[in-house]
N, C-alpha and C positions, 0 to 999 in steps of 0.2 A: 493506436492508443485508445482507452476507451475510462471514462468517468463515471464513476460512483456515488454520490451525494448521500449525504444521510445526518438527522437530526441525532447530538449526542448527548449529555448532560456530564456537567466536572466530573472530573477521577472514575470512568467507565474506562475499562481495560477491555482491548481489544487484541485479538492476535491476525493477522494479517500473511497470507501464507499465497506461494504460488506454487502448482506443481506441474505445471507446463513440461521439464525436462524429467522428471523421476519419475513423475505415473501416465503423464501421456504421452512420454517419450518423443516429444514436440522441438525443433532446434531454435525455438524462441526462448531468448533470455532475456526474460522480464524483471525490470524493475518498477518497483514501487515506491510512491512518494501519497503522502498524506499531508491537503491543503486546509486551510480554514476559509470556508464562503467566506469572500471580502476580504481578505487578510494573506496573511502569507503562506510560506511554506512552514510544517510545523515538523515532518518525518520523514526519511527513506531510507531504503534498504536496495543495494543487489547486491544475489548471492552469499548473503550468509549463511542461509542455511543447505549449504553443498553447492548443486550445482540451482539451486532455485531462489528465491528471495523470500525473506521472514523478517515479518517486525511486528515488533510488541509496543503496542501501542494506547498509554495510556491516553486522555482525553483531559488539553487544560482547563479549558472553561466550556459553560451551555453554549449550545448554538450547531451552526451546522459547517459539517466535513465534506471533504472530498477524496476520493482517493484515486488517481491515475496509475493506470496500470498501463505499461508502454515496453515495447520490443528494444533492449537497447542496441540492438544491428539496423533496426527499422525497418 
């Protein structure tokens, strides 16, 4: 798995996309989850979009994100 941090500000939309299986042809199935530093979980996705994960992702309040991207076979 591997972590992403990033400062965001209210109502920034974000779209969140993995292409591991459709463009690099990879047999990782990732999913994604979207945390708030200090706080909880706020998002996630596997497999919506086919065989890959997509999430749209608006942003609630300022402050800072996380986003985990993780093999869900391991």
């Amino acid at each position: 798995e591997d972590f992403f941090v990033f400062s965001a500000t209210k109502d920034q939309q974000f779209e969140i996309r993995s292409v591991s299986r459709t463009l690099l042809r990879s047999p990782a199935d990732i999913v994604i989850n979207v945390f708030k530093v200090g706080g909880g979980h706020i998002a996630g996705n596997d497999d919506s979009n086919g065989p890959d994960s997509f999430l749209d992702f608006k942003v609630p309040e300022d402050g800072n994100y996380a986003i985990r991207v993780q093999d869900h076979l391991s």
